[in-house]
N, CA, C and O atoms as CSV, one atom per row, in Angstrom:
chain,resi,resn,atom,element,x,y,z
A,1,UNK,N,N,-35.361,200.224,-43.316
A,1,UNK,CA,C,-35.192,199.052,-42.515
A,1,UNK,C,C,-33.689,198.742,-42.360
A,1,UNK,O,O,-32.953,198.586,-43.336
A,2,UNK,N,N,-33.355,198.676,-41.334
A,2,UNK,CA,C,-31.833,198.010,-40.950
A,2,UNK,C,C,-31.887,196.720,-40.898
A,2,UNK,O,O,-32.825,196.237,-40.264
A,3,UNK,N,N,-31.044,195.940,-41.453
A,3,UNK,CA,C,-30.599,194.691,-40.623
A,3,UNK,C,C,-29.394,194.393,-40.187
A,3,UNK,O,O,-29.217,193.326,-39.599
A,4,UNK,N,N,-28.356,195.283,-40.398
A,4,UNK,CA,C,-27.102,195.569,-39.693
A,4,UNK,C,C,-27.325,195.804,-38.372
A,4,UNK,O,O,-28.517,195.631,-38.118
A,5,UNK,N,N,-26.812,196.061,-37.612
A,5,UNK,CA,C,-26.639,197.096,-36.591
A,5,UNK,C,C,-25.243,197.344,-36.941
A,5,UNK,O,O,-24.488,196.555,-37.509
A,6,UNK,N,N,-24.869,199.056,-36.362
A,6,UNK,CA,C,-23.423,199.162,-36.307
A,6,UNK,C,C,-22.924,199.344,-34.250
A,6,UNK,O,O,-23.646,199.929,-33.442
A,7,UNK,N,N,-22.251,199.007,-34.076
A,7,UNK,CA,C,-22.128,198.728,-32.938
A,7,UNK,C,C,-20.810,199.623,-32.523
A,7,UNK,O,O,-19.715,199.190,-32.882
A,8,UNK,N,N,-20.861,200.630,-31.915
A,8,UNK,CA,C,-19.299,201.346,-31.888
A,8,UNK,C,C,-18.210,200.739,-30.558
A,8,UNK,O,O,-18.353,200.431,-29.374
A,9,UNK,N,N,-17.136,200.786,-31.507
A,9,UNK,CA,C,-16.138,200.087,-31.227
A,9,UNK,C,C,-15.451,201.015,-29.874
A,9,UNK,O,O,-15.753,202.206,-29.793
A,10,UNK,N,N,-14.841,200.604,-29.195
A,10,UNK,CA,C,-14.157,201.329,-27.529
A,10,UNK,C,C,-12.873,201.651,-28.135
A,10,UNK,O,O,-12.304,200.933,-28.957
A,11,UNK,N,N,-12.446,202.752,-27.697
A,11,UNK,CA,C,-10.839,202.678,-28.285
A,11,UNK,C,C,-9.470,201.843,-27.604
A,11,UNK,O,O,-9.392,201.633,-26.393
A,12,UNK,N,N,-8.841,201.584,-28.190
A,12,UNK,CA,C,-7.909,200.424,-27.489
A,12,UNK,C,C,-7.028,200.701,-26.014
A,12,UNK,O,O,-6.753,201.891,-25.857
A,13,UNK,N,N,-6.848,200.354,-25.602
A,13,UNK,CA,C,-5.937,200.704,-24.160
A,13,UNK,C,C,-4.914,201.048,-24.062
A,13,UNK,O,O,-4.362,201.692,-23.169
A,14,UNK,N,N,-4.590,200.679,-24.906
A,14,UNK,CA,C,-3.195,200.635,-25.055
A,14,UNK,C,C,-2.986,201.465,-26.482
A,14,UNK,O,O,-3.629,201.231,-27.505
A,15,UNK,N,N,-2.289,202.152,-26.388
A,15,UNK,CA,C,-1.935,203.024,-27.990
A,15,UNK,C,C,-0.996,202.911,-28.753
A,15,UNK,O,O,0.125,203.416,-28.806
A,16,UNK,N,N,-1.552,202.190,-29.355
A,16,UNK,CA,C,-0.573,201.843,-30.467
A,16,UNK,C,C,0.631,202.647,-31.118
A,16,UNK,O,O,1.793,202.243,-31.077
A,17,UNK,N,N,0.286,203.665,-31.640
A,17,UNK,CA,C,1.636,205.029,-31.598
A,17,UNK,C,C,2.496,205.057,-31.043
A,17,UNK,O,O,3.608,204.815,-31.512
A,18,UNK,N,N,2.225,205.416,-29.651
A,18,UNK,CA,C,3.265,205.331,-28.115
A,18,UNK,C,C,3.765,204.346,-28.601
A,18,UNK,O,O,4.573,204.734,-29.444
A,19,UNK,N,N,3.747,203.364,-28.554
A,19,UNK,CA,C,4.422,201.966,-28.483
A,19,UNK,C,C,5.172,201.949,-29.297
A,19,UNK,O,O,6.275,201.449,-29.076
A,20,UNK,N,N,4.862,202.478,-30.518
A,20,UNK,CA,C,5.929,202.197,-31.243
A,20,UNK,C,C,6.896,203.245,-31.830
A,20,UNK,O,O,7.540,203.180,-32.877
A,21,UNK,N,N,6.845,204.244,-30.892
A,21,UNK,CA,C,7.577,205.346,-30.953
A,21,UNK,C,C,8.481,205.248,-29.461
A,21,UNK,O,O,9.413,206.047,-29.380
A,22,UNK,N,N,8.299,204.490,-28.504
A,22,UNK,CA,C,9.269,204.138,-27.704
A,22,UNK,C,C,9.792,202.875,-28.029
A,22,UNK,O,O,10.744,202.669,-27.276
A,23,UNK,N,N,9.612,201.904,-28.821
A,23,UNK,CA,C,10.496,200.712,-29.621
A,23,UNK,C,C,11.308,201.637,-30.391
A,23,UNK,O,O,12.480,201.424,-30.083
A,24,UNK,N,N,11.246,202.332,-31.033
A,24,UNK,CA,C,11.894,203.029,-31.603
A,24,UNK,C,C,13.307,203.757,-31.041
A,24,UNK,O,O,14.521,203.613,-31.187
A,25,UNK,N,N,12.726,204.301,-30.581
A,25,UNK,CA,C,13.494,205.233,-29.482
A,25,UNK,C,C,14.796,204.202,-28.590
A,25,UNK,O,O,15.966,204.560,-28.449
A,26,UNK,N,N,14.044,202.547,-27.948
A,26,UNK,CA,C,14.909,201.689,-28.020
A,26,UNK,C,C,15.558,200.993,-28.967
A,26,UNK,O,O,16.563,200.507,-28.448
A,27,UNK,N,N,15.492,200.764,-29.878
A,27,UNK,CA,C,16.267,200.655,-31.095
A,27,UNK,C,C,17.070,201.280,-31.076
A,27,UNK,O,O,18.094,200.610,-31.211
A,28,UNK,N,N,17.319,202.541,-30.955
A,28,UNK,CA,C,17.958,203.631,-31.651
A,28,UNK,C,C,19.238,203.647,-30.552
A,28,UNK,O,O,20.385,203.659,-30.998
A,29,UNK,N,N,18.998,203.646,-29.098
A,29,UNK,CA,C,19.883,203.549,-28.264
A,29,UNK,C,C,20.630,202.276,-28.036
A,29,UNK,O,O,21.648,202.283,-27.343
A,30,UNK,N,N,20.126,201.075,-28.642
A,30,UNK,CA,C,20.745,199.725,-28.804
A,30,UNK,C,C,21.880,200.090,-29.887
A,30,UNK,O,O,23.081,200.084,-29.618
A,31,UNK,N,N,21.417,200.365,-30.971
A,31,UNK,CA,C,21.736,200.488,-31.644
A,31,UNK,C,C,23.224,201.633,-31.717
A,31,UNK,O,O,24.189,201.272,-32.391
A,32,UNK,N,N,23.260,202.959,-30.982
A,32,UNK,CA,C,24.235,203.550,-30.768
A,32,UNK,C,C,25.209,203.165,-29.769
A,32,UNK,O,O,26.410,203.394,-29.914
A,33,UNK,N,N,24.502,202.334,-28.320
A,33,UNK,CA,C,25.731,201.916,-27.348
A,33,UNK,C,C,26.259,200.546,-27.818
A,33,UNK,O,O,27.315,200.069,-27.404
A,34,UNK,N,N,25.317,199.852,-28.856
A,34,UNK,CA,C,26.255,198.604,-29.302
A,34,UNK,C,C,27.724,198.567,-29.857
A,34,UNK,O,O,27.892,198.662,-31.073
A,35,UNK,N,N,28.895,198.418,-28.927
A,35,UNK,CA,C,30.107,198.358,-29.715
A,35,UNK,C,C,30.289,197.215,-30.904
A,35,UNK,O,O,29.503,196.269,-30.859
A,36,UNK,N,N,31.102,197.239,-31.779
A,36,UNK,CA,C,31.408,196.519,-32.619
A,36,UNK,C,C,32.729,195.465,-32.598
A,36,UNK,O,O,33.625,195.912,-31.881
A,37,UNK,N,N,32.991,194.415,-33.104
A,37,UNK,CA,C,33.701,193.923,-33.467
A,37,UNK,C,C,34.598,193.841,-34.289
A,37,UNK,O,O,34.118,193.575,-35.391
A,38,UNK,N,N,35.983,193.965,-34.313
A,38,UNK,CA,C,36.991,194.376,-35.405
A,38,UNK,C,C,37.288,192.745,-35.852
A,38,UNK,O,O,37.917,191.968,-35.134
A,39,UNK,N,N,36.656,192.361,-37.296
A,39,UNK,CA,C,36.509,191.272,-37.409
A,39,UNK,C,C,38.145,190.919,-38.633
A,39,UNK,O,O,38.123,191.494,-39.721
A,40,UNK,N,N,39.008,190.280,-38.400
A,40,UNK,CA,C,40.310,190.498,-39.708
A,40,UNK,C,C,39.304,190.109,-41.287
A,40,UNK,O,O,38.278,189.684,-41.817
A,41,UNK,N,N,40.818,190.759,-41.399
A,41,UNK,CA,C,40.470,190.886,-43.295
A,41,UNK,C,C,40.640,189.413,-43.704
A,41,UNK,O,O,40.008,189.221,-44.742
A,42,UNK,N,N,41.153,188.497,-43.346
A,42,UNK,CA,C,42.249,187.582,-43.929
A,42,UNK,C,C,41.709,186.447,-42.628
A,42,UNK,O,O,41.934,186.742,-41.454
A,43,UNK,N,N,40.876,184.951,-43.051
A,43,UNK,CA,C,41.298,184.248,-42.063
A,43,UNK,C,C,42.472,183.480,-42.292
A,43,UNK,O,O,42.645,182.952,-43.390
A,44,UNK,N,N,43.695,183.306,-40.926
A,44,UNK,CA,C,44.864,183.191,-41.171
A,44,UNK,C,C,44.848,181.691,-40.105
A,44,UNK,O,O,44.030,181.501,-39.204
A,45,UNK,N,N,45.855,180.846,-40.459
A,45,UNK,CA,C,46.045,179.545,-39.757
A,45,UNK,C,C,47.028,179.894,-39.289
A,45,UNK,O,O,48.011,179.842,-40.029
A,46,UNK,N,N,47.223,180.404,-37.869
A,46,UNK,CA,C,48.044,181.049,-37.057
A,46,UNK,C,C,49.118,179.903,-36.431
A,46,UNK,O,O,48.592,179.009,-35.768
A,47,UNK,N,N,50.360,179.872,-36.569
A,47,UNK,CA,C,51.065,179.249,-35.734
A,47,UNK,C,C,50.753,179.099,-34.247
A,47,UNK,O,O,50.391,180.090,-33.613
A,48,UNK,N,N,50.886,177.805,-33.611
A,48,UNK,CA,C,50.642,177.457,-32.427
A,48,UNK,C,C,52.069,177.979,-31.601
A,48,UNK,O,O,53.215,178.190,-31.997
A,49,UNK,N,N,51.402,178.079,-30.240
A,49,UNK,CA,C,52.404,178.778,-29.211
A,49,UNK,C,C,51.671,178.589,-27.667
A,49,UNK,O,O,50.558,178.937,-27.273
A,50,UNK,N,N,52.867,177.838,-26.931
A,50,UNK,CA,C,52.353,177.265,-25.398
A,50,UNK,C,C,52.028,178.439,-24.624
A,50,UNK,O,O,51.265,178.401,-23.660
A,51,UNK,N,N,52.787,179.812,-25.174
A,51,UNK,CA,C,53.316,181.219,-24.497
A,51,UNK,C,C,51.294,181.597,-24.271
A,51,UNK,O,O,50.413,180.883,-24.749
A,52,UNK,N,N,51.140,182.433,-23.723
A,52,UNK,CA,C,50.134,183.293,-23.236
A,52,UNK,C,C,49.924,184.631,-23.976
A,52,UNK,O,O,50.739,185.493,-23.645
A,53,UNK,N,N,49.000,185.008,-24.919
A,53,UNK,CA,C,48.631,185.598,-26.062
A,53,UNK,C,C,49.055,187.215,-24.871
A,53,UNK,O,O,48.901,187.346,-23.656
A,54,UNK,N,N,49.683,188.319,-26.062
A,54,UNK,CA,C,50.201,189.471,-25.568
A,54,UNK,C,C,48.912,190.433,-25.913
A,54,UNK,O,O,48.717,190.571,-27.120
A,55,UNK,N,N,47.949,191.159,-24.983
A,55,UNK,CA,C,47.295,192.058,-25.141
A,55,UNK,C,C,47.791,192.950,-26.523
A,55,UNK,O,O,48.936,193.092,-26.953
A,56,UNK,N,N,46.464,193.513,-27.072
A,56,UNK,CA,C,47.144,194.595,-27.724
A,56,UNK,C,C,46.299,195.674,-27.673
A,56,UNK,O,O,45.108,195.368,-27.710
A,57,UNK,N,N,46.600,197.064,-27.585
A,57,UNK,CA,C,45.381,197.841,-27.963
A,57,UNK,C,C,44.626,197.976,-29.000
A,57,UNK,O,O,44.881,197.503,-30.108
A,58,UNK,N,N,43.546,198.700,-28.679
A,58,UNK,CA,C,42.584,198.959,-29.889
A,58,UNK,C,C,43.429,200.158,-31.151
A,58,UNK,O,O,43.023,200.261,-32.309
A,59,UNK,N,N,44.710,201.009,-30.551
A,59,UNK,CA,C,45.009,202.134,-31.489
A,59,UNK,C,C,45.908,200.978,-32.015
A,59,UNK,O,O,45.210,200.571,-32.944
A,60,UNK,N,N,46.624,200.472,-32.007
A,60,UNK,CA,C,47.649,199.297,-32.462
A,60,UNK,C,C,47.353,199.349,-33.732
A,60,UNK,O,O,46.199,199.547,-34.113
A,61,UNK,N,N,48.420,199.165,-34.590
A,61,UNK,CA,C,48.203,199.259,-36.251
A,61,UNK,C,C,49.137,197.684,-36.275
A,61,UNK,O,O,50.202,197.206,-35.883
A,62,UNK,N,N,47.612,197.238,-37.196
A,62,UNK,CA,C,47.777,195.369,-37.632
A,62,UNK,C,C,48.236,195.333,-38.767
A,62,UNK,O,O,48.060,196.216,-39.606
A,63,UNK,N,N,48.955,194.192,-38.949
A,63,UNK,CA,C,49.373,193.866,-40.484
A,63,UNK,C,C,49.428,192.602,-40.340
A,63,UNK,O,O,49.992,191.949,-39.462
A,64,UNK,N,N,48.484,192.073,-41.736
A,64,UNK,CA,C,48.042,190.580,-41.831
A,64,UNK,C,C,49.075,190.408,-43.168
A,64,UNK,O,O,49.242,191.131,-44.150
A,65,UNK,N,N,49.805,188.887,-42.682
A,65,UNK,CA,C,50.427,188.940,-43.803
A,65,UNK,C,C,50.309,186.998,-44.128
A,65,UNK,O,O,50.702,185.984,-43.551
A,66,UNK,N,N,49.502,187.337,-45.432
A,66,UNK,CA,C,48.379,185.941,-45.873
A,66,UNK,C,C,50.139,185.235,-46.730
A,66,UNK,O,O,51.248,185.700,-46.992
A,67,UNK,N,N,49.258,183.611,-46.907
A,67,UNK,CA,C,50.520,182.955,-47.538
A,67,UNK,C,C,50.726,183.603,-49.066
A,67,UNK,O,O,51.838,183.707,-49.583
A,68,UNK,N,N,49.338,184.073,-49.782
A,68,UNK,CA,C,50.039,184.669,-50.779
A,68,UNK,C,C,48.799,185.807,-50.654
A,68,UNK,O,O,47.760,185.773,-49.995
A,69,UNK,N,N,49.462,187.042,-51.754
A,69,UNK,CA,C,48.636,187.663,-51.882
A,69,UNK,C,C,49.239,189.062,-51.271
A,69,UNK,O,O,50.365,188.940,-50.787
A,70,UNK,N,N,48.712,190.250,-51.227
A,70,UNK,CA,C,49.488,191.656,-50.879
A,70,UNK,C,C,49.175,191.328,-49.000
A,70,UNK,O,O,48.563,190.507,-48.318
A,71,UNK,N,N,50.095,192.635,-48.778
A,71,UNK,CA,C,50.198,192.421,-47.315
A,71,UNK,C,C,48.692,193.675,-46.888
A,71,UNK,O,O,48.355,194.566,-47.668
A,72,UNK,N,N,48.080,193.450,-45.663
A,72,UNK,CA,C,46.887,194.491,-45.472
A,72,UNK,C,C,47.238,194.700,-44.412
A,72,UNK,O,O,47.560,193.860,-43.572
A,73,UNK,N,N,47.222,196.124,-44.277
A,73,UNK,CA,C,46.954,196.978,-43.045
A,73,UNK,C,C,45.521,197.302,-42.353
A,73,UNK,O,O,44.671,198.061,-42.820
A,74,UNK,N,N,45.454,196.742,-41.431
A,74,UNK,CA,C,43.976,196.515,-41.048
A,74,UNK,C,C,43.203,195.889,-42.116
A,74,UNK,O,O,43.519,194.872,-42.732
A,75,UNK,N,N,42.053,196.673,-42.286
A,75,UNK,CA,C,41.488,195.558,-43.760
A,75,UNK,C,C,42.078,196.038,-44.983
A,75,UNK,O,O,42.049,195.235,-45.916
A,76,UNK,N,N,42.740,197.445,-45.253
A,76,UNK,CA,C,43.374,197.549,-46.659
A,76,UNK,C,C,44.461,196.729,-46.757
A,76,UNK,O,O,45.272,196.364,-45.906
A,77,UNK,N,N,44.311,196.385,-48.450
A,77,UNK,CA,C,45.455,195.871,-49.219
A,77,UNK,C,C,46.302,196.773,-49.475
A,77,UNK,O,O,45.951,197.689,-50.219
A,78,UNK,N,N,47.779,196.750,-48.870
A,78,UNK,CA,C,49.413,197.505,-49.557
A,78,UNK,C,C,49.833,196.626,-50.097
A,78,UNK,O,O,49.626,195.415,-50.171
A,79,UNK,N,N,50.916,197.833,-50.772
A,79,UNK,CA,C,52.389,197.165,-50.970
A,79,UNK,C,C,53.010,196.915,-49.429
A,79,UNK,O,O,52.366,196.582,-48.435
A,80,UNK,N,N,54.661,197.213,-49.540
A,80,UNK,CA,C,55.406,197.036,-48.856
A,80,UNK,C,C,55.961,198.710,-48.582
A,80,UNK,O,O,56.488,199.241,-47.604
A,81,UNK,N,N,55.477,199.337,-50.235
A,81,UNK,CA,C,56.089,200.913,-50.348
A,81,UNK,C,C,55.022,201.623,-49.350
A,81,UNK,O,O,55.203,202.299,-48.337
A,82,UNK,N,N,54.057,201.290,-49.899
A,82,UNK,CA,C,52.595,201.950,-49.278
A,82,UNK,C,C,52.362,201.825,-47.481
A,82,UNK,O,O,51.630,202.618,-46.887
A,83,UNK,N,N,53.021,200.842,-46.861
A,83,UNK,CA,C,52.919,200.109,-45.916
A,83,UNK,C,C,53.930,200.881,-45.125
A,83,UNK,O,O,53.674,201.002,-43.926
A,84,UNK,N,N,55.357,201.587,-45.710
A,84,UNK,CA,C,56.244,202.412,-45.185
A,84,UNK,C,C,55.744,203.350,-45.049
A,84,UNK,O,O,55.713,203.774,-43.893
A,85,UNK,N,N,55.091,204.172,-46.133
A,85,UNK,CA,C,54.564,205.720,-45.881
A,85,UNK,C,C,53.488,205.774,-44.612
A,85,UNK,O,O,53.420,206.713,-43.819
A,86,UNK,N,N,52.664,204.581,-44.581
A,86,UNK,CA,C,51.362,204.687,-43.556
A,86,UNK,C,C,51.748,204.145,-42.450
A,86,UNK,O,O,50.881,203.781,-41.655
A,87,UNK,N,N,53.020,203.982,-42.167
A,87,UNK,CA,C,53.606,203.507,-40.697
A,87,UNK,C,C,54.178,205.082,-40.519
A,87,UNK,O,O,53.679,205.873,-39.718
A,88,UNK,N,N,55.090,205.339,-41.230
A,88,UNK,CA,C,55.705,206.435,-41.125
A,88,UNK,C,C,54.704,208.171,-40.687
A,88,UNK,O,O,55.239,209.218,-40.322
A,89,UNK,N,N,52.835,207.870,-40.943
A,89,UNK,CA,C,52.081,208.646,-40.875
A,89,UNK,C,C,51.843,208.443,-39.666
A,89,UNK,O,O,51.854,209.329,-38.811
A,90,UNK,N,N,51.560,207.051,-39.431
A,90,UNK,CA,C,51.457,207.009,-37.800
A,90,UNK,C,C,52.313,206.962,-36.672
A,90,UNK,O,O,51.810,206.797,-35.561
A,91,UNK,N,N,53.900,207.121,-36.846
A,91,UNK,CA,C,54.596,207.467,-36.000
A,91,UNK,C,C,54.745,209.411,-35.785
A,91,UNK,O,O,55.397,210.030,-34.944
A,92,UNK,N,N,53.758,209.995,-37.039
A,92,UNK,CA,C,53.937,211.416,-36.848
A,92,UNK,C,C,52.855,211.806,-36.001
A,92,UNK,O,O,52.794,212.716,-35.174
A,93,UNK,N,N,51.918,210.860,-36.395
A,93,UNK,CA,C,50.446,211.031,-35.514
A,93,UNK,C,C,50.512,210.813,-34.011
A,93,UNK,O,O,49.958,211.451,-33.116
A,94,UNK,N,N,51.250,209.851,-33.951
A,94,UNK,CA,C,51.712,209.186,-32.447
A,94,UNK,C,C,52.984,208.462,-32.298
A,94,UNK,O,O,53.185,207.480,-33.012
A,95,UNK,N,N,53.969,208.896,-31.339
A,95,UNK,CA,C,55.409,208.557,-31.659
A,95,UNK,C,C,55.108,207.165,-30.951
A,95,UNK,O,O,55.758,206.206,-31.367
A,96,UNK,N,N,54.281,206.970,-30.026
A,96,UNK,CA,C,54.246,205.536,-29.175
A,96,UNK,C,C,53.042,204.713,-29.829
A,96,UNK,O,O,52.101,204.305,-29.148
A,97,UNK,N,N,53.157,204.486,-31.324
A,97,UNK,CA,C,52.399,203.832,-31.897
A,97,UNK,C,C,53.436,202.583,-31.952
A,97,UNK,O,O,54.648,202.715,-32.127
A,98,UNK,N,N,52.596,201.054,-31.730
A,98,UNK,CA,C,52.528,200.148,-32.151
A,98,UNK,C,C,52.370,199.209,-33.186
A,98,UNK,O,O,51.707,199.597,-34.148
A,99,UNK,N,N,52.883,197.904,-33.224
A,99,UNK,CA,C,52.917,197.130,-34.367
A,99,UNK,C,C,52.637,195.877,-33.787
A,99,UNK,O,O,53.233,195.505,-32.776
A,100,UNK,N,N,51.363,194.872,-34.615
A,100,UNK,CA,C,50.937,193.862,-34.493
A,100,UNK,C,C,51.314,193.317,-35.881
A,100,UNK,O,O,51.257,193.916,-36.955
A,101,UNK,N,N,51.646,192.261,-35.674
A,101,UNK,CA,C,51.787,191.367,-37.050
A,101,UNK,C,C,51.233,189.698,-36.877
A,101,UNK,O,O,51.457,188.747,-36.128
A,102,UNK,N,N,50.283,190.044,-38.196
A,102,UNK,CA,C,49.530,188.376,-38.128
A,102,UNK,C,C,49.974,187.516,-39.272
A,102,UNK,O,O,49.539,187.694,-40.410
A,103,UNK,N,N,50.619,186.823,-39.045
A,103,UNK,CA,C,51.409,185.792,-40.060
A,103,UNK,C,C,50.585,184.645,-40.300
A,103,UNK,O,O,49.884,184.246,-39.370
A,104,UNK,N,N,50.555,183.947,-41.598
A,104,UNK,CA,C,49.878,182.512,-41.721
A,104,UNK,C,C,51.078,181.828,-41.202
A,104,UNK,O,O,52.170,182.348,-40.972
A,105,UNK,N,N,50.784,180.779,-41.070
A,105,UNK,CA,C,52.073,179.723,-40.868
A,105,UNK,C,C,52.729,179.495,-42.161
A,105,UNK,O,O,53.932,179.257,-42.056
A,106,UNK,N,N,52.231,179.504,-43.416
A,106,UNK,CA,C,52.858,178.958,-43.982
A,106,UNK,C,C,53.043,180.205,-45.079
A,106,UNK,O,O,52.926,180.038,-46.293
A,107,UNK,N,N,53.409,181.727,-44.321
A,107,UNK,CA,C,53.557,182.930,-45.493
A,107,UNK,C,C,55.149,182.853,-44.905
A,107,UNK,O,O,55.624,182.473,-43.835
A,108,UNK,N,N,55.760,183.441,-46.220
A,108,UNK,CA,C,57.445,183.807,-46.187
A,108,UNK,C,C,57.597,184.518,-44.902
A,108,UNK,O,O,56.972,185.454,-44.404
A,109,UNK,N,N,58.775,183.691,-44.438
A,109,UNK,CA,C,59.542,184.089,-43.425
A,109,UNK,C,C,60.098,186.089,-44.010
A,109,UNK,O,O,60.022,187.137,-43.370
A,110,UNK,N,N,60.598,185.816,-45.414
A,110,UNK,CA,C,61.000,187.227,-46.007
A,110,UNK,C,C,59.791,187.987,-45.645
A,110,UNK,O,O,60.199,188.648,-44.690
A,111,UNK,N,N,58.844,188.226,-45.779
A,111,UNK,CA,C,57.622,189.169,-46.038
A,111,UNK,C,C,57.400,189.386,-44.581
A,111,UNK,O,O,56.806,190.428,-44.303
A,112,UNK,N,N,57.875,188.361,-43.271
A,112,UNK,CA,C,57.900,189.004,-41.991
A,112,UNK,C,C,58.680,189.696,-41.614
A,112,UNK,O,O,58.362,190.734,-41.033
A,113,UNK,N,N,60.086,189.311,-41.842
A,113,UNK,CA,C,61.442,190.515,-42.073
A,113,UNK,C,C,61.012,191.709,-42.743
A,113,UNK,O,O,60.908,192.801,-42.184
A,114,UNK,N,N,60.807,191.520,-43.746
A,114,UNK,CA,C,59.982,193.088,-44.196
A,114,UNK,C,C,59.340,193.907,-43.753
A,114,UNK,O,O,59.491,195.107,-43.984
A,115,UNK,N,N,58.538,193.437,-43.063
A,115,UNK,CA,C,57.521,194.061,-42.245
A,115,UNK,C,C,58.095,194.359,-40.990
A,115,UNK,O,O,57.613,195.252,-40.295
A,116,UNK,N,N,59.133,193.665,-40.608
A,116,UNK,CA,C,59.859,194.211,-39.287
A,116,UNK,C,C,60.517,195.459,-39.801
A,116,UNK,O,O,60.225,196.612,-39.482
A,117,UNK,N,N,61.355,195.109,-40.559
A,117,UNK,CA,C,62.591,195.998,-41.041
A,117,UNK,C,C,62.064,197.587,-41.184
A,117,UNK,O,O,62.596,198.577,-40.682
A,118,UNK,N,N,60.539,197.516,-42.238
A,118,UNK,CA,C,60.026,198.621,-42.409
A,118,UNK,C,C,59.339,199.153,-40.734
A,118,UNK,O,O,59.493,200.222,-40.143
A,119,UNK,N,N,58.693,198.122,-40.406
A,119,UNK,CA,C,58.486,199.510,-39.189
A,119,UNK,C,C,59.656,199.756,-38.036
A,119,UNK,O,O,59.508,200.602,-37.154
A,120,UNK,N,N,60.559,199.113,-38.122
A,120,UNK,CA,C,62.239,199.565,-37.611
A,120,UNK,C,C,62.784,200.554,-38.108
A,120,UNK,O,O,63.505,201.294,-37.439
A,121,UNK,N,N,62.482,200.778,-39.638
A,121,UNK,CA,C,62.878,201.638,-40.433
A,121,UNK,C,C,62.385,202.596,-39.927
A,121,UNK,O,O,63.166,203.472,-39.553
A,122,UNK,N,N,60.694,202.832,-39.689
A,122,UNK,CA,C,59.869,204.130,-39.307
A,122,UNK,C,C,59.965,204.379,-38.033
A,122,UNK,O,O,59.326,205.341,-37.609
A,123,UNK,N,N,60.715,203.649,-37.173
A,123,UNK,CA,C,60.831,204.136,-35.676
A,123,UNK,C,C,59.435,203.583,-34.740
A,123,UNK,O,O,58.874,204.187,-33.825
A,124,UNK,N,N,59.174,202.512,-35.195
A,124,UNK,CA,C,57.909,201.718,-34.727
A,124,UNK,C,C,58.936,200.574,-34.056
A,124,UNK,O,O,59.655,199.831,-34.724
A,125,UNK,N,N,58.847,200.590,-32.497
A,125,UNK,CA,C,59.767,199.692,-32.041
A,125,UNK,C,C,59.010,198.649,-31.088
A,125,UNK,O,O,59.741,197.683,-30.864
A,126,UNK,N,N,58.133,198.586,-30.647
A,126,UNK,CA,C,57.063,197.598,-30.465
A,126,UNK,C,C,56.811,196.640,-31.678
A,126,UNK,O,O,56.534,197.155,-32.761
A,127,UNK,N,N,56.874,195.547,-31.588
A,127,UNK,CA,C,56.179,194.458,-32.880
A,127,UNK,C,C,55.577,193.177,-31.735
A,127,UNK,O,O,56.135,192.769,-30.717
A,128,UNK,N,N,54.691,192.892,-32.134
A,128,UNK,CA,C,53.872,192.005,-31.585
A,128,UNK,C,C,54.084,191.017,-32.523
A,128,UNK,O,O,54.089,191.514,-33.649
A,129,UNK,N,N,54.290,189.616,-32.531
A,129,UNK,CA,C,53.346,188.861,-33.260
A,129,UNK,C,C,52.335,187.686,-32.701
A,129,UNK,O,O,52.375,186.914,-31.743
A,130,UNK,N,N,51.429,187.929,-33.752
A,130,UNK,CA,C,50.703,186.653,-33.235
A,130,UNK,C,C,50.486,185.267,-33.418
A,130,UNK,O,O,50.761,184.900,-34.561
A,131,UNK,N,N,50.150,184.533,-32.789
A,131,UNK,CA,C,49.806,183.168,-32.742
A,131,UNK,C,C,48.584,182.797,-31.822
A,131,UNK,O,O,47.902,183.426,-31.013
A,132,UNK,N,N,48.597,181.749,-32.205
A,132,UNK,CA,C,47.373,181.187,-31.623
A,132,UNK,C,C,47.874,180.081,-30.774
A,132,UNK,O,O,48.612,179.166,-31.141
A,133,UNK,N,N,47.269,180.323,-29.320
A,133,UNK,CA,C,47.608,179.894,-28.103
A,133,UNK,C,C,47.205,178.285,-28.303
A,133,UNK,O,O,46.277,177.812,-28.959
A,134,UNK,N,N,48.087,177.702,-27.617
A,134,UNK,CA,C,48.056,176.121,-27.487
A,134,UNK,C,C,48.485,175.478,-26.247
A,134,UNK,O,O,49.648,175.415,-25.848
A,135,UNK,N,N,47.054,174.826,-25.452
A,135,UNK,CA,C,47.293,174.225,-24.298
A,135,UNK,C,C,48.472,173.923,-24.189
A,135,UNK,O,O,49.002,173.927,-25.300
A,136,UNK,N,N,49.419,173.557,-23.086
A,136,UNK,CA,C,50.128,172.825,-22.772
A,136,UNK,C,C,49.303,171.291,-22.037
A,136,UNK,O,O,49.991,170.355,-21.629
């Protein structure tokens, strides 16, 4: 005697697999054409300036220089010694390499001279610095 019935089920319309093997597949291409953001090492309280912020490129070699604390090249922490040799690598790599410099307002005037002097020293004759733009 039954008192069940079994009743067979239709298969779904839609296939589940597929679906989620082309989410996938979009993922994966989001995921590779998404560019990134070069976010700093250091948030810095940038001196104000009426002037109009100077482009820089993406090959541009940054140096954040915090009120205290070592100076960083991009996100690494240098010295000042360390900071000569890896300027001096990238003027061999590329003679028309650049220099950005991000100062706090309230880091030594000396430690920006330094940082000039050394990439003057390495034949880095571009220096940028930055600030942060202020209506007029």
């Amino acid at each position: 005697m039954r008192f069940t019935s079994h009743k067979h089920r239709q298969a779904p319309s839609v296939i589940i697999v597929s679906l989620i093997d082309v989410l996938l597949v979009v993922l994966i291409y989001l995921v590779v054409t998404t560019t990134t953001k070069q976010q700093p090492a250091l948030k810095l309280a940038l001196p104000q300036s009426s002037q109009q912020k100077a482009g820089t490129s993406d090959s541009a070699l940054i140096v954040t220089i915090p009120k205290q604390g070592p100076l960083y090249l991009k996100a690494d922490p240098v010295t000042l010694d360390i900071l000569k040799k890896r300027l001096i690598e990238a003027v061999q790599a590329n003679p028309k390499a650049t220099l950005s410099i991000r100062a706090d307002k309230d880091a030594s005037v000396g430690q920006v001279v330094s940082v000039m002097t050394a990439a003057k020293d390495t034949g880095i004759t571009i220096a940028n610095l930055w600030t942060a733009h202020q209506e007029p």
